[in-house]
DOZAGU-44030 format. One record per residue (C-alpha): residue number from 1; x, y, z; residue in one letter. Coordinates in nm, 2 decimals. Each point is the difference from the previous one (the first is absolute). Layout:
<nodes>
{nr=NUM; X=X; Y=Y; Z=Z; rest=A}
...
</nodes>
This chain:
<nodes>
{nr=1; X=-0.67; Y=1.94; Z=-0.47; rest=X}
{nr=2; X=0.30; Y=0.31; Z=-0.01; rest=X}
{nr=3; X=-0.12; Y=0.33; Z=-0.06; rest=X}
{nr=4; X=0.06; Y=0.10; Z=-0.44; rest=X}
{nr=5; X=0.36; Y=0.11; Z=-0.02; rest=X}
{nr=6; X=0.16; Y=0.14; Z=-0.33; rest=X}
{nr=7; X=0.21; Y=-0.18; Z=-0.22; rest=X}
{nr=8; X=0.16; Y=0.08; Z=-0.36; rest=X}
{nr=9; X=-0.05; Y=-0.22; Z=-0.34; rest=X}
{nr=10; X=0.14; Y=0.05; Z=-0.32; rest=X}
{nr=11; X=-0.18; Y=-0.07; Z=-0.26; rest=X}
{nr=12; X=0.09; Y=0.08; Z=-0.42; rest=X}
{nr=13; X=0.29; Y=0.25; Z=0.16; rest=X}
{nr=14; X=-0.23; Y=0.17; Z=0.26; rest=X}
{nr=15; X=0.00; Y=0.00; Z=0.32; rest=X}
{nr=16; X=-0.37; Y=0.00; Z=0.20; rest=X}
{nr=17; X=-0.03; Y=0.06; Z=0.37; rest=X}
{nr=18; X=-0.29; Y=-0.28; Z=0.12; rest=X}
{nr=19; X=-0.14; Y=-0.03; Z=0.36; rest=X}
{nr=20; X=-0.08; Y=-0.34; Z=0.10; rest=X}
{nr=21; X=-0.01; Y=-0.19; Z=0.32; rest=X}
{nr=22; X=0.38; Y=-0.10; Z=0.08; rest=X}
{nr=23; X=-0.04; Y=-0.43; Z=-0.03; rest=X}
{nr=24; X=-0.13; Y=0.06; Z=-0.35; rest=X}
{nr=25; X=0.26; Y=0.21; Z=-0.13; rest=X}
{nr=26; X=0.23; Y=-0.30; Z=-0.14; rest=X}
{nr=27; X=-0.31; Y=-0.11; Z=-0.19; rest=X}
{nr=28; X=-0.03; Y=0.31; Z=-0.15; rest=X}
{nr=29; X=0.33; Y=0.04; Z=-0.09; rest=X}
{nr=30; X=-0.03; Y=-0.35; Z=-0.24; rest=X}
{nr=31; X=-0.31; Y=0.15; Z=-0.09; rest=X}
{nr=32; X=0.12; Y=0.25; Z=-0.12; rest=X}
{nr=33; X=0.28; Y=-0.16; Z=-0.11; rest=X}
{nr=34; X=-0.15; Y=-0.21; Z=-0.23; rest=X}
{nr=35; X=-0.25; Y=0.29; Z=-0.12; rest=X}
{nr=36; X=0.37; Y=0.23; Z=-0.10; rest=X}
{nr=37; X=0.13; Y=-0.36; Z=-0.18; rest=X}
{nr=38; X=-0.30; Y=-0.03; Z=-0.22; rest=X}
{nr=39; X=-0.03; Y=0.40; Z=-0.11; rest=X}
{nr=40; X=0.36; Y=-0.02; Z=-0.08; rest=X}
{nr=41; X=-0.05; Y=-0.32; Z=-0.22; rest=X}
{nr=42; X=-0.30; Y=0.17; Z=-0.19; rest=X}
{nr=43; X=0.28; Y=0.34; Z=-0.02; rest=X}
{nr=44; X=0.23; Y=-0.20; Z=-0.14; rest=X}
{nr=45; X=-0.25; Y=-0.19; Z=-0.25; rest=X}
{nr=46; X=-0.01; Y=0.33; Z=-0.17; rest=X}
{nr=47; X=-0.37; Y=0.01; Z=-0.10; rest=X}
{nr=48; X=-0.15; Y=0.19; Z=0.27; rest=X}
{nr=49; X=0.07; Y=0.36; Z=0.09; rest=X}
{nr=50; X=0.00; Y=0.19; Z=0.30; rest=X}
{nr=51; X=-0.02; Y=-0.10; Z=0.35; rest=X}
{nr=52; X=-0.37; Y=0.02; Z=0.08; rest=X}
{nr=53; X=-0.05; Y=-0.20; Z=-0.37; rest=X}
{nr=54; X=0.24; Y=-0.25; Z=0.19; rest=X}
{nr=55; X=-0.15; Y=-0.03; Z=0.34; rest=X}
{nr=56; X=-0.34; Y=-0.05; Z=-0.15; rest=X}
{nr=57; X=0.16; Y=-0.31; Z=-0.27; rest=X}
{nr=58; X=0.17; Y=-0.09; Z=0.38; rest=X}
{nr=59; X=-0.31; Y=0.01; Z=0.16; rest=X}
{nr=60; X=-0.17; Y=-0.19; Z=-0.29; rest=X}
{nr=61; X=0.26; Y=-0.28; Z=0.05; rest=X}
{nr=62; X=0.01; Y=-0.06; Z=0.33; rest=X}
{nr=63; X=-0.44; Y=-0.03; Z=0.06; rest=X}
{nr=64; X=0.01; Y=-0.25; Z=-0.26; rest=X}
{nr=65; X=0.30; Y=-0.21; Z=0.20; rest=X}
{nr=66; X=-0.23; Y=0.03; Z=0.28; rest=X}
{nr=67; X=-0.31; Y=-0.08; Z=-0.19; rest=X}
{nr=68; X=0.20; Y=-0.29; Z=-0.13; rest=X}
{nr=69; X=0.14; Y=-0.12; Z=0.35; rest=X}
{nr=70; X=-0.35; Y=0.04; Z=0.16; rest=X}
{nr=71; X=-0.15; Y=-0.21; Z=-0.32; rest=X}
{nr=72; X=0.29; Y=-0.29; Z=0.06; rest=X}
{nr=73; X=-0.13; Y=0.00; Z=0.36; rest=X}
{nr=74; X=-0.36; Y=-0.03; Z=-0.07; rest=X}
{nr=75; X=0.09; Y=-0.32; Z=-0.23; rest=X}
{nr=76; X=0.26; Y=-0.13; Z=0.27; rest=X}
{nr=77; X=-0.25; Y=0.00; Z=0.27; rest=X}
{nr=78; X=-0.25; Y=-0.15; Z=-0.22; rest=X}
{nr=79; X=0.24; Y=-0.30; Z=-0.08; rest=X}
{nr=80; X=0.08; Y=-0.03; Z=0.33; rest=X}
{nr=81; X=-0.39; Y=0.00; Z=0.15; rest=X}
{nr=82; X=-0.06; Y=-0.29; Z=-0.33; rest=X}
{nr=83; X=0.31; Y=-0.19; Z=0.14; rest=X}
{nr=84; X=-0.19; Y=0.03; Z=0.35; rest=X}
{nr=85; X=-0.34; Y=-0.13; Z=-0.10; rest=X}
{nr=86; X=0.17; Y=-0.31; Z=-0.20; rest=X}
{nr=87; X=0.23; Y=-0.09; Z=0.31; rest=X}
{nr=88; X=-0.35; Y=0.01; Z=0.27; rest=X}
{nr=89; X=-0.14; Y=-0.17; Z=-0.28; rest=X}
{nr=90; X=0.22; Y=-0.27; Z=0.01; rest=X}
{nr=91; X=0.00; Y=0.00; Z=0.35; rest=X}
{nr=92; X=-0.33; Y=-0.06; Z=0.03; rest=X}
{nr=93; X=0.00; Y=-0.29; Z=-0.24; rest=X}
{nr=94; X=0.27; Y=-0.12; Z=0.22; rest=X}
{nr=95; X=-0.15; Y=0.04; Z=0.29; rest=X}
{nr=96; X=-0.32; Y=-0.20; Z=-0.10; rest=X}
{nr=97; X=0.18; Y=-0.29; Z=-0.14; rest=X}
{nr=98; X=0.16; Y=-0.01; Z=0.40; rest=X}
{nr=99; X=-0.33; Y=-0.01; Z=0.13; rest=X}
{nr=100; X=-0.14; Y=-0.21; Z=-0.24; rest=X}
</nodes>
């Protein structure tokens, strides 16, 4: 792993200085990215005022997508392990009727 260098992000018209480790810096450019795209959809929805207000809706937002994506996951990998335990199942059935 590279030693944290510097690198700039704008985000709602304001530039922050961030030190990270060089190979992550493209991921936190589309981090933060996607964090300036979804303050600026909240500015432009009117309703919420002033940009700490809007980082905290932002914030708000983007927890529950992750919540949501880890949730979808959970029930994914559940589906897949049932799919699992009906396909050895049926192996097994298949299996004895060979040896049968």
């Amino acid at each position: 792993m590279d030693s944290p260098s510097t690198t700039t992000v704008s985000i709602l018209d304001k530039e922050y200085r961030i030190s990270c480790p060089k190979e992550e810096e493209e991921n936190l450019h589309q981090a933060a990215q996607y964090l300036n795209e979804q303050m600026k959809q909240i500015r432009a929805g009117g309703k919420v005022i002033g940009a700490e207000r809007i980082a905290v809706m932002a914030a708000l937002n983007i927890s529950y997508e992750l919540l949501q994506s880890k949730h979808q996951s959970l029930t994914d990998n559940s589906d897949a392990q049932e799919q699992i335990k009906q396909m050895l199942g049926k192996l097994d059935q298949a299996l004895m009727s060979i040896e049968s």
